[in-house]
N, C-alpha and C positions, 0 to 999 in steps of 0.2 A: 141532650143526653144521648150517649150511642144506645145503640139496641141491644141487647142480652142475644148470641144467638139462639138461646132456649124457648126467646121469646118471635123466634121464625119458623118459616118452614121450609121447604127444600120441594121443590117439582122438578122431576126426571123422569128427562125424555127423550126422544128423538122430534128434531123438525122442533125445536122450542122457540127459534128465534127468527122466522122465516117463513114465508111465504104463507098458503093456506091455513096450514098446522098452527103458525106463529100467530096468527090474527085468531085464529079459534081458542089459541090457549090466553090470548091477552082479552077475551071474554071472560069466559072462564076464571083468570084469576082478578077480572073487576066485580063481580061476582060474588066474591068472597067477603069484599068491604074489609081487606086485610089493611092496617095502619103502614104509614111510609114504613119501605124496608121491610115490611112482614115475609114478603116471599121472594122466594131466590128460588132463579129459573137455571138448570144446569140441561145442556147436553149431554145424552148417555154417549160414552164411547169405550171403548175396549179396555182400555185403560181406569177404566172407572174404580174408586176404589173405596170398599161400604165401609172400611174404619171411619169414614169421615161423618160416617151418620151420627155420630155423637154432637156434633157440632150444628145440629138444631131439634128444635122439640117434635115435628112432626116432619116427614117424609111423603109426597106423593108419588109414587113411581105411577108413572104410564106406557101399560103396557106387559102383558104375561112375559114376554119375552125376555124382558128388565127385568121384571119380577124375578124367574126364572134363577137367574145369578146372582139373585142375593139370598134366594132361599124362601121367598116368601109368595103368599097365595092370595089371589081374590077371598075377603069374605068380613069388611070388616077393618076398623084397627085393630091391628096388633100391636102387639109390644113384643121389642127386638132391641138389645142392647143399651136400654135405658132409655128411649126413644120412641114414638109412635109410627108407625107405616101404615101403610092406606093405596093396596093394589089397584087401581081403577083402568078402566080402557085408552089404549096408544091414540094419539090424533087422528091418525091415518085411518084408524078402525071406527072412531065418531066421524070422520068426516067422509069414511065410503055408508058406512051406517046411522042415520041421522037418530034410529030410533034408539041405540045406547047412550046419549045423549043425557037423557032421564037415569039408568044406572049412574051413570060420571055423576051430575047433579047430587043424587043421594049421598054418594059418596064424599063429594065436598061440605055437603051439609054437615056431617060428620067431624069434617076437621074445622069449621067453623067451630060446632059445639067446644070439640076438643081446646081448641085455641081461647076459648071465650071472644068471639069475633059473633060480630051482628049475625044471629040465626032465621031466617024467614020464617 
């Protein structure tokens, strides 16, 4: 059976599929215990375009910066367009800063809950 995309999430970011960042963020989303398919990794790029957030149930953006351009703030899910968002910290800034780490964690804990995915 295919997957519902209501029934995914969406992580965006920069550095999602490479190098440092990429091995940090494929923790990270083992982490979750999301089912085959649950999560889809996007590169943010200029071009990015937030109509498509309707096209999954939850949203990670990483990174104020991202954040920034879609209009949304550290603190928390939101709800944006029919949709969940969930601000958390860029790679670059867990991986010069090991101790935000523990924030990002919190924060996925959250979209487990949200998602009904294995909660620690």
């Amino acid at each position: 059976m295919a997957r519902r995309n209501t029934d995914r999430i969406l992580i965006l970011g920069t550095g999602v599929h490479g190098g440092a960042s990429g091995e940090l963020l494929s923790k990270m989303v083992a982490s979750l215990q999301a089912p085959p398919g649950g999560v889809v990794l996007e590169e943010f790029t200029e071009d990015f375009d937030p109509a498509r957030i309707s096209e999954f149930r939850v949203w990670v953006i990483l990174g104020a910066g991202i954040a920034a351009r879609g209009g949304w703030q550290k603190g928390g899910l939101l709800s944006w367009n029919g949709v969940r968002v969930i601000v958390t910290e860029s790679l670059a800034d867990l991986l010069e800063r090991p101790a935000l780490k523990r924030s990002a964690w919190e924060d996925l804990k959250l979209v487990m809950q949200e998602m009904g995915w294995k909660n620690p």
